[in-house]
N, C-alpha and C positions, 0 to 999 in steps of 0.2 A: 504494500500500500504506500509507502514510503516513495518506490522508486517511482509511482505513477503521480506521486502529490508533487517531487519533484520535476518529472517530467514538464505536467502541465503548468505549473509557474514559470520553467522555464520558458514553453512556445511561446505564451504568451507574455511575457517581457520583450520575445524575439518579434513577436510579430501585433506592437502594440496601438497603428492603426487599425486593423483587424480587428483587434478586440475593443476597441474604440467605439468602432461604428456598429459590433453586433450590437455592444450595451445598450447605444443609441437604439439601432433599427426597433431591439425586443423594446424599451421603453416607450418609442413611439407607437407599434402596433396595441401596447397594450393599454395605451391613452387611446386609441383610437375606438376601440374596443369599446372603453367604459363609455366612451362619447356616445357611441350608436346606441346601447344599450338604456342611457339616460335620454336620449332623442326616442326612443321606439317606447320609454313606460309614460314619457310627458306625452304622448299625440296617441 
């Protein structure tokens, strides 16, 4: 378990636009998400 918690700290230091924009992308779909879902209980 060790050598995989290292691993992925590693890629992602290496590759830290990447990780950058997924954070982004997953936090935007998941605002967009609650949007619709408050737009669809108001109407």
């Amino acid at each position: 378990m060790n050598i995989l918690k290292n691993l992925s700290i590693r890629n992602l230091k290496l590759n830290r636009k990447r990780t950058i924009s997924t954070i982004i992308g997953i936090i935007l779909s998941v605002a967009l998400i609650c949007a619709v879902a408050t737009m669809r209980n108001k109407f």
